[in-house]
C-alpha positions, 0 to 999 in steps of 0.5 A: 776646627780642621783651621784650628789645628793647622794654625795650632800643630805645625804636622796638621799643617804639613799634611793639609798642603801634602794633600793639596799638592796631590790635588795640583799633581792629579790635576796637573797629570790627567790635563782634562780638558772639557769638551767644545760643547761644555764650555758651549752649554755653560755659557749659554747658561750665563747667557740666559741668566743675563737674559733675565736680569738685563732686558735688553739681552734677547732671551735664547730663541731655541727655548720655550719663551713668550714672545712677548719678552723678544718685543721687550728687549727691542724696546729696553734696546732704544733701537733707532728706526731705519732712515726713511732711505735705506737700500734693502736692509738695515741691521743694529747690533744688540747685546751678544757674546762669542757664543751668541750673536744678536742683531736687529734687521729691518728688511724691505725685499729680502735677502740673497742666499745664505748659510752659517755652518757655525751656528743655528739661527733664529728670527723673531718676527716682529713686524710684517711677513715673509716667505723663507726657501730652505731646502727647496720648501718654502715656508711663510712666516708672520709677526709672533713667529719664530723661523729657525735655521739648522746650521749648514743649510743654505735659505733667503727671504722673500717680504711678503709684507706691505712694509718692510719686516723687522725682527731680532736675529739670533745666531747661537755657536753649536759645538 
């Protein structure tokens, strides 16, 4: 109706783009800016909803899910088996963003000391076992587990598996 009289009575009209031109001026005078950690939250959001509608986008660790879907993304992702000589680890890039980082590993012994000050991480056990060393305590972890890592905290890994471990690494953007 407000359309009709526009297109109908030039002042309508004129009045319709006075009060967008306020708008514009309001905005454009206050320049808000929204913080690190909105724009952060609202991707995860786009993040999980790609999640549920692509399978082979690894769901979001640090929420409650069933495992069941970390083993179906590595299936939906058609990842290649390691060459049968490879030297320590084996990594594959899966699907990611900015804000989320996504890789798959195979790991025969382990791996060096390490730390992401940027980001938390989380890994999906998906075969084998091992021990990982964060903050002098070591803990163990098994196939169905996920191990997560605070951002800024340094930790390694030790296999404790016959054969080597693969799992689904998620690295997540704090703000």
């Amino acid at each position: 109706m407000v359309e009709e009289m526009a297109a109908t009575y030039l002042e309508v009209k004129q009045e319709i783009e006075k009060v967008r031109g306020s708008f514009k001026t309001f905005l454009l005078e206050r320049n808000i800016q929204p913080s690190a950690s909105v724009k952060t939250a609202v991707m995860n959001t786009v993040y999980s909803q790609q999640a549920v509608l692509k399978k082979e986008w690894v769901p979001l660790m640090n929420q409650p899910g069933d495992f069941a879907r970390y083993i179906e993304s590595a299936h939906a992702n058609k990842l290649e088996a390691p060459p049968i000589f490879y030297d320590n680890i084996y990594v594959q890039e899966l699907p990611s963003t900015r804000e989320v980082i996504n890789f798959a590993v195979w790991a025969k012994t382990g791996h060096e000391e390490e730390a992401h000050y940027d980001r938390n991480e989380y890994i999906a056990v998906l075969e084998g076992s091992c021990d990982m060393i964060m903050e002098g305590k070591i803990l163990s972890y098994k196939k169905g587990e996920i191990i997560p890592i605070k951002a800024g905290i340094p930790h390694h890994a030790i296999i404790t598996s016959q054969q080597p471990m693969f799992a689904l690494v998620q690295r997540q953007l704090i703000s």
